[in-house]
C-alpha positions in Angstrom: 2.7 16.0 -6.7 5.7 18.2 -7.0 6.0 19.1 -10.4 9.0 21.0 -11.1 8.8 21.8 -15.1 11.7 23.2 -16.7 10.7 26.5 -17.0 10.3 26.4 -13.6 13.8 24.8 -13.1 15.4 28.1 -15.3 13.5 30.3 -13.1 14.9 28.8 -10.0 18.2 28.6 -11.4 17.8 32.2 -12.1 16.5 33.2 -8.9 19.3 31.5 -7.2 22.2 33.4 -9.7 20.5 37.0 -9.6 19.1 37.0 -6.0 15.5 37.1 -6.8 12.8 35.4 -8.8 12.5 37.3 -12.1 10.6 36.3 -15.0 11.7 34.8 -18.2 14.2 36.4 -20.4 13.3 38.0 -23.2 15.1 36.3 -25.8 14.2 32.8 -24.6 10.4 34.1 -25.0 11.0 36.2 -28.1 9.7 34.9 -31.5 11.1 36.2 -35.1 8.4 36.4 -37.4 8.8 37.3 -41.4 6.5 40.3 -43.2 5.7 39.8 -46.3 8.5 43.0 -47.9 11.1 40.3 -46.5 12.0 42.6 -43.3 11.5 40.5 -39.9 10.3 42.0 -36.7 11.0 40.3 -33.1 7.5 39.6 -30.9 7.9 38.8 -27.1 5.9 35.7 -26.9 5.3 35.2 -22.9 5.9 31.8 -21.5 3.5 31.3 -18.2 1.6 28.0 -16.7 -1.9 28.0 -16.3 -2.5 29.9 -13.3 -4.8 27.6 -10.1 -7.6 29.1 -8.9 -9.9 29.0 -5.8 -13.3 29.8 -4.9 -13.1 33.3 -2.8 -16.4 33.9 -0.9 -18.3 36.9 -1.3 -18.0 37.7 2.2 -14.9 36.6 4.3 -15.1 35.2 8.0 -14.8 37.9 10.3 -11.7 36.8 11.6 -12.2 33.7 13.1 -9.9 31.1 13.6 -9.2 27.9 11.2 -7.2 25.7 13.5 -5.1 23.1 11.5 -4.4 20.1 14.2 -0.3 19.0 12.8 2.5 17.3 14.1 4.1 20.3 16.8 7.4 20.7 18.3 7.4 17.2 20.0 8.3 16.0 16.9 11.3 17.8 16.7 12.6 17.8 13.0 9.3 16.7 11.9 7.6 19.2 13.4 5.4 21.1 10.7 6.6 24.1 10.2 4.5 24.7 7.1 1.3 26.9 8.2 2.3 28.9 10.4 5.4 31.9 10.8 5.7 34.8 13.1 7.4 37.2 10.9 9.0 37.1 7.5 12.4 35.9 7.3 15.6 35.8 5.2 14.8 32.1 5.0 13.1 31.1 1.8 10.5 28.6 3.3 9.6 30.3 6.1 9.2 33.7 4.0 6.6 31.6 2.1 4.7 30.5 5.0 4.4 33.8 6.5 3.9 35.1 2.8 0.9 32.0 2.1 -0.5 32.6 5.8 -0.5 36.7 5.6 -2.3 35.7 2.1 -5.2 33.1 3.1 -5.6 35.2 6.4 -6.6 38.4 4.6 -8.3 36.7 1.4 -10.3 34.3 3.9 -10.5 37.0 7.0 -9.2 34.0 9.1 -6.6 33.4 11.6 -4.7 30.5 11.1 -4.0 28.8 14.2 -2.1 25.5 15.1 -2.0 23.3 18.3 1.1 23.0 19.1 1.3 20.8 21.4 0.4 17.9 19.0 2.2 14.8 17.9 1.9 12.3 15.6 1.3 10.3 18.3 -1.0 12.0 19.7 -3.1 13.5 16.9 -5.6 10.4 16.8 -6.4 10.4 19.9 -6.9 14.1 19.6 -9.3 13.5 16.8 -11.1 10.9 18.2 -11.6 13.0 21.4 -13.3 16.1 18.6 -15.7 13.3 16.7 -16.9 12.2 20.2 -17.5 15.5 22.3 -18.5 16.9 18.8 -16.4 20.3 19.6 -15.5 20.9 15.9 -11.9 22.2 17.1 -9.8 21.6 14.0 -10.8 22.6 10.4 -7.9 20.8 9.0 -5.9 17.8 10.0 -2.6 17.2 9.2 -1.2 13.4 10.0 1.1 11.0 8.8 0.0 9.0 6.4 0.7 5.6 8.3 -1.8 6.7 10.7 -4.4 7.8 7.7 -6.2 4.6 7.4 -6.6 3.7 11.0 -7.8 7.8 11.1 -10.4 6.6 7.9 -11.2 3.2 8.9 -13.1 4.6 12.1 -15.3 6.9 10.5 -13.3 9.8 11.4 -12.5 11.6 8.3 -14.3 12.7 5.2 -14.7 11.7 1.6 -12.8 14.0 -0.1 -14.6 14.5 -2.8 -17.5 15.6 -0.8 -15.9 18.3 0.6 -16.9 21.5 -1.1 -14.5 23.0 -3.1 -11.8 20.7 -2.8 -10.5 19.9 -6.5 -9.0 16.0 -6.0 -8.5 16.5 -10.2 -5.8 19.6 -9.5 -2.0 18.9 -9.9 -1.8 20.4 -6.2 -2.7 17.2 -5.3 -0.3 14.2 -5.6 -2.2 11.9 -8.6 0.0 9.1 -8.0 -1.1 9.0 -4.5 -4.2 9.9 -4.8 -4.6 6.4 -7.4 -2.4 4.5 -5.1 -3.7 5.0 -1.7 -7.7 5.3 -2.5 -10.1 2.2 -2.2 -12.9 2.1 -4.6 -12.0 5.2 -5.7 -12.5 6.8 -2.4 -9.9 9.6 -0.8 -9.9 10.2 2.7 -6.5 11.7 2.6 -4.0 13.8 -0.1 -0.8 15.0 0.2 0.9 17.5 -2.7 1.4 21.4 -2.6 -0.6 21.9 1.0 2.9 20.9 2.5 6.3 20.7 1.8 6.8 17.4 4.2 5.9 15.0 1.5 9.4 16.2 -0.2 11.1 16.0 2.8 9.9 12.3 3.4 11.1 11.0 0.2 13.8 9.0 -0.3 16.6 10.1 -2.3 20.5 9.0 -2.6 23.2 11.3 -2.3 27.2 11.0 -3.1 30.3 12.4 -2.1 31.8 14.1 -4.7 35.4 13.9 -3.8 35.1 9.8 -3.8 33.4 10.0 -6.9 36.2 11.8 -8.8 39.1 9.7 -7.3 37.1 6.8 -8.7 36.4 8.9 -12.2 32.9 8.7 -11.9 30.1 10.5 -13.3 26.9 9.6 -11.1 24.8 12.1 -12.9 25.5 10.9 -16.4 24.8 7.3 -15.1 21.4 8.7 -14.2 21.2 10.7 -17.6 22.2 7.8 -20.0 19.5 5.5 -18.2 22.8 2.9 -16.8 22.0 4.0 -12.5 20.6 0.4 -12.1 20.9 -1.8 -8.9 23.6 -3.5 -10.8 26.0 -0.3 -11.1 25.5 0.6 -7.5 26.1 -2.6 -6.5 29.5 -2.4 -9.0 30.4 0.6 -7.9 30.0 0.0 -3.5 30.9 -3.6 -3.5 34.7 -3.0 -3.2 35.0 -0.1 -1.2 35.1 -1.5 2.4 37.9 -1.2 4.5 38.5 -1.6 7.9 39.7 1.9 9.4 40.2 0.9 12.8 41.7 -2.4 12.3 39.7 -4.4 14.5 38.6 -7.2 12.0 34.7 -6.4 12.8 33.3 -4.0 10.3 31.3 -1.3 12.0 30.7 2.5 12.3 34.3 4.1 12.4 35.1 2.2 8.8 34.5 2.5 5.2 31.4 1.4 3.5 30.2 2.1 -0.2 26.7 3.0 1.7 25.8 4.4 4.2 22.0 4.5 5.3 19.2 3.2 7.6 16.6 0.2 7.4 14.5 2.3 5.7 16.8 1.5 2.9 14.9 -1.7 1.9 12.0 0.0 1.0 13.5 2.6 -0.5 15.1 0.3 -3.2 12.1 -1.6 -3.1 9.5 1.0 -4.7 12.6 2.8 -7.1 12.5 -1.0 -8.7 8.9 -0.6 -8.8 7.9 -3.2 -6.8 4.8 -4.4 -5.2 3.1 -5.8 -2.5 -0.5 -4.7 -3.0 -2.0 -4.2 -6.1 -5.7 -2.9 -7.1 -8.2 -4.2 -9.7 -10.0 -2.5 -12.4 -12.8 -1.4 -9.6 -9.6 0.1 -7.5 -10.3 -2.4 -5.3 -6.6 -3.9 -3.2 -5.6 -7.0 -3.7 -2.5 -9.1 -2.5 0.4 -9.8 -5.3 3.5 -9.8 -3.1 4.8 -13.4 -4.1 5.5 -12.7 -7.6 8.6 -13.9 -9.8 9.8 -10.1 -10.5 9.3 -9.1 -6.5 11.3 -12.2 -6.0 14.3 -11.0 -8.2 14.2 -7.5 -6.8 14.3 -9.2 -3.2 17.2 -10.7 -4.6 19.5 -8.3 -5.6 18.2 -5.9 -2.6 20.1 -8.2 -0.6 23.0 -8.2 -2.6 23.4 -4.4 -1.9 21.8 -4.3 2.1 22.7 -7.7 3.8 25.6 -6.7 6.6 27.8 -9.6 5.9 28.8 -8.5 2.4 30.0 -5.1 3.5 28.1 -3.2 1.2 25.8 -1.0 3.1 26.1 0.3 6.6 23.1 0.0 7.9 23.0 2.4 11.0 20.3 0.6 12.9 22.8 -2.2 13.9 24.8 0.1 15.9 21.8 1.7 18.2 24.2 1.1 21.3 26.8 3.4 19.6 24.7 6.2 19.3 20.6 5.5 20.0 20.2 8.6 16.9 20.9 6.3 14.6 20.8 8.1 11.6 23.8 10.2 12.8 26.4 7.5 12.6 25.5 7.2 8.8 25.2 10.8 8.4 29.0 11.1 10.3 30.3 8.8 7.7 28.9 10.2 4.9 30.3 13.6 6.0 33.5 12.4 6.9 34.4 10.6 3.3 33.9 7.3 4.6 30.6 6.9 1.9 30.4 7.0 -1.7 26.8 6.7 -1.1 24.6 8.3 1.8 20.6 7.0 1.0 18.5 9.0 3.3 15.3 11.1 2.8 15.2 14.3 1.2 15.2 16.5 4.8 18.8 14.5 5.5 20.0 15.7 2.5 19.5 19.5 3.2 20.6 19.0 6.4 24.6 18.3 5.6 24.9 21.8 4.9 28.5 21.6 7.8 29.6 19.2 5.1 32.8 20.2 3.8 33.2 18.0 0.6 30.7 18.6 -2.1 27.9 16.0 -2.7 25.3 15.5 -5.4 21.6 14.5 -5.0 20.3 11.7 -7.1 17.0 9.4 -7.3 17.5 5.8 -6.2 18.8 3.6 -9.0 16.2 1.1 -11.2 16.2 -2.4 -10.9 17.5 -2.6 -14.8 17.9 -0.5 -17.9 14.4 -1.5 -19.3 12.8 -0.1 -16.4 10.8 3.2 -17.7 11.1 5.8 -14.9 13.3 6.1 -12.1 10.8 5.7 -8.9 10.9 7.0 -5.3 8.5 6.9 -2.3 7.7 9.3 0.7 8.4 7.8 4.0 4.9 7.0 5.6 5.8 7.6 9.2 6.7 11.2 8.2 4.7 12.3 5.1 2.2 14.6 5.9 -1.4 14.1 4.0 -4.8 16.7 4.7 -7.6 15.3 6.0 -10.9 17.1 7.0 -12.7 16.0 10.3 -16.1 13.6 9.4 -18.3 15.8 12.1 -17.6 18.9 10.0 -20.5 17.7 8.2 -23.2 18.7 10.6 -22.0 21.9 10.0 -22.5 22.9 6.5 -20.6 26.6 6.7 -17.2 25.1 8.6 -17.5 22.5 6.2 -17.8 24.7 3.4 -15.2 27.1 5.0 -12.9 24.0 5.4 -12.9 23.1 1.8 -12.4 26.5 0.4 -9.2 27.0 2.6 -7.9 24.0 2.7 -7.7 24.4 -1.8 -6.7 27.5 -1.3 -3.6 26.6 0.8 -2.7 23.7 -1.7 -3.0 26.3 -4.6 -1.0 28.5 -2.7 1.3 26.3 -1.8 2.1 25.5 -5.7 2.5 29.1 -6.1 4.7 30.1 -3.1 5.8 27.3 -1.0 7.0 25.1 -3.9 9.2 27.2 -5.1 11.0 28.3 -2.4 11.2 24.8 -1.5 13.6 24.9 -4.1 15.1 27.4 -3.5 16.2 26.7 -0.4 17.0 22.5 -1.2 19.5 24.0 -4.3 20.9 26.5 -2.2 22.3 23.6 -0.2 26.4 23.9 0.3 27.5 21.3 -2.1 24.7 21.0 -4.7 24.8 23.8 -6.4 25.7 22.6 -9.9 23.6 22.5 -12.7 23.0 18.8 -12.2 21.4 19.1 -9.0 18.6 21.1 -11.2 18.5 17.9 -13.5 18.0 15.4 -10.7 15.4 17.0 -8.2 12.6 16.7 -10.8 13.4 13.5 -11.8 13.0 12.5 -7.9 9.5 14.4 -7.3 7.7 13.4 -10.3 7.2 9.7 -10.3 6.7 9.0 -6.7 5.0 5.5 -6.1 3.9 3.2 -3.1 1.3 0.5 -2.4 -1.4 0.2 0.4 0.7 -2.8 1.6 3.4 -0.5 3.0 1.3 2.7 3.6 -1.2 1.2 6.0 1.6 0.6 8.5 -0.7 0.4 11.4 -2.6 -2.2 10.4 -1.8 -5.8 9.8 -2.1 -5.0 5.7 1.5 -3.8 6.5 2.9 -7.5 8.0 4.4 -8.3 4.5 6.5 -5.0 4.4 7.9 -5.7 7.8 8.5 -9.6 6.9 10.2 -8.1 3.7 12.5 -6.3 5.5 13.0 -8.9 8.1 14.2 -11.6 4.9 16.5 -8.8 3.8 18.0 -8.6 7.0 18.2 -11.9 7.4 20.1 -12.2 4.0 18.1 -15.1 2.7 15.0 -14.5 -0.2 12.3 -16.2 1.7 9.2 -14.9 -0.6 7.1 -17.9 -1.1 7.4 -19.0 2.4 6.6 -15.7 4.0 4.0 -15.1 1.8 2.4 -18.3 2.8 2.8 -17.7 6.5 1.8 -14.1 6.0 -1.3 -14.2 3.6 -3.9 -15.1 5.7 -3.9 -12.4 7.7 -2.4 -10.1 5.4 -5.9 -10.7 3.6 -8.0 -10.6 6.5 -6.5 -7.5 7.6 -7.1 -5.9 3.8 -10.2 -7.2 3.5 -11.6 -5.5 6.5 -10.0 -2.2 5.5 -11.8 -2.8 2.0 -15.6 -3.2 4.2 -15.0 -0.4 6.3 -14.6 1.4 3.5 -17.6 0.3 1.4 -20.2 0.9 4.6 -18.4 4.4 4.9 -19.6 4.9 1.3 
């Protein structure tokens, strides 16, 4: 998980005002202390974070290669950029990843390599081509975590925690995913610090300053003051469509209170904290998606998302427009014609043309007795580490694998992390001291269910039938949930063997 504590929000904050990352003040740090004659003396008291450590072998590996098998340039903006950088560069990020690769290489005596001619759609049949021929190729894999379970199901990945030197108990690790996506408490897969596409992938809301102030809003104190519930942002959006063009149909060259993409539904979905799979005290899955508080979310989802009460925009209707969706709602948002733009966290830093300022907020809670504002990390596009099952016939690779692969999450905390940051708050148009407020909120409770993460299998038909209802505009729960569940079941209950003979 991406834990952003607020120390290390002031250092970032202080980074981004002095031009460099400097350690704590002095007088933040400094403690007065009384001697006994009466006379006080000032001691510097030093405020640090337990430093992560990995295992460093005795002897490093005489340069050989540790080829990490990741999404490549086919994927175009969700290529993974995040192990591997000619040269340093001006640009935070890639500075770190030429800073954490120069590091592991000569720590490890390595060379980091990548195929980059991998896709996510083609980086299981990649790995299923390695387990057969047995070529050990690729130390590491990096894949999308939609494609994890299919990767895990077939025998193709290792237990996690029988990895050598892999610490599943350090922060580098995303916890929450780690409890939410493991069956009986197995981990095939983790995301956290190894990569910075997890943040990217997660959904976040966004609104346009200028609109904002016309209307006398403040969004951030609505966060602050625990009132940014589906009812306010359904208050505040309902009113604000009008029909630019004056051609009685409401579509991409108007004015919406939101402006965003199917993968809206989910996205208010999990920051109400909803569910479609659940797991028992033995962490093993269970369906719970026809519930009475999954019902009233459904509800007011629809309230906000269905087209016909000019609420949202949803950018997938208009695929004949423009076939890149996502850049009609992006256009509108940029051109003032959104109070809201909900997107994922890469979409946010990528408005930096935009020429009114916008702010950066989680997605609102169902109510006000909701604890924590939520957020999820877009399967199709969050990155998790998996090592390859036939490494095990090979006790030094697989030992090799273990120690690197920690040592890049650990290193990632340290380095990657922060200029993560760095570079999100530099953004044109969130840089107020807000933005430093909100980004840690978003990051630190991240949740999801197994029933949306295991999109390529059938465990994943009641997500899709969700959004389909949504869509639809009618709360259909019980019925799809009676169609569904057979299979729904069968599907999760094969995932749940595969699992247990793995074991």
């Amino acid at each position: 998980m991406k834990k952003l504590t607020s120390f290390t929000v002031l250092l970032v904050l202080a980074a981004l005002l002095l031009g460099t990352f400097v350690g704590c003040a002095s007088d933040p740090g400094a403690v007065t202390t009384a001697s006994p004659d009466g006379s006080q003396s000032t001691v510097e008291e030093a405020v640090t974070e337990p430093e992560e450590t990995y295992f460093i072998p005795a002897q490093t590996f005489g340069g050989d290669e540790f080829t990490v098998l990741c999404p490549g340039v086919g994927d175009n903006e969700w290529e993974c950029k995040d192990f591997f950088a000619e040269n340093d560069s001006d640009d935070p990020v890639v500075s770190a990843v030429f800073r954490r690769m120069s590091l592991i290489e000569e720590k490890f005596g390595v060379k980091i390599t990548l195929n980059v001619d991998a896709t996510r759609g083609t980086i299981g049949s990649l790995v299923k081509r390695d387990i057969t021929s047995n070529d050990m190729e690729y130390d590491l894999v990096m894949q999308v975590m939609s494609n994890a379970y299919t990767l895990a199901q077939n025998g193709y990945l290792c237990n996690l925690a029988e990895v050598p030197h892999i610490d599943l108990s350090s922060d580098v690790w995303d916890q929450s995913y780690l409890q939410q996506s493991s069956i009986g408490n197995v981990n095939y897969f983790a995301t956290g610090e190894i990569t910075t596409m997890d943040n990217d992938a997660t959904w976040v809301m966004m609104f346009n300053k200028r609109l904002a102030a016309n209307l006398d809003l403040d969004i951030y104190s609505l966060v602050k003051n625990n009132e940014w519930t589906f009812d306010k942002l359904l208050e505040l959006s309902k009113d604000f469509y009008e029909d630019l063009n004056n051609d009685a149909k409401a579509d991409e060259k108007d004015k919406f209170g939101i402006a965003t993409t199917i993968d809206f539904i989910q996205g208010l979905f999990y920051a109400a904290d909803g569910r479609i799979i659940r797991k028992d005290n033995d962490d093993i899955p269970y369906l719970d998606f026809n519930t009475e508080r999954n019902s009233a979310i459904i509800d007011k989802i629809i309230s906000i998302y269905y087209s016909k009460n000019k609420v949202t925009f949803d950018c997938h209707d208009f695929s004949n427009v423009n076939p890149s969706v996502h850049l009609l709602a992006q256009a509108m948002f940029e051109e003032d014609r959104a109070l809201f733009y909900s997107e994922v966290m890469q979409c946010a830093i990528r408005l930096r043309e935009m020429e009114t300022d916008y702010g950066i907020i989680p997605c609102p809670k169902f109510d006000s007795s909701q604890k924590e504002y939520t957020t999820h990390s877009v399967a199709a596009v969050t990155l998790c580490a998996m090592i390859m099952s036939n490494l095990k016939g090979n006790t030094e690779r697989l030992e090799r694998a273990g120690m690197i692969t920690q040592a890049l999450a650990v290193e990632g905390k340290n380095i990657l992390t922060p200029a993560y940051y760095e570079k999100s708050l530099k953004t044109k148009g969130a840089r107020d001291a807000e933005s430093y407020d909100m980004l840690p909120i978003i990051f630190a409770n991240r949740t999801c269910d197994i029933g949306y993460m295991a999109e390529e299998s059938a465990v994943a038909n009641m997500y899709s039938q969700m959004r389909a209802m949504v869509k639809k505009g009618s709360n259909e729960l019980a019925s799809v949930n009676k169609k569904n569940s057979k299979s729904v079941e069968k599907a999760l209950n094969k995932l749940i063997e595969s699992f247990e003979k793995l074991k």
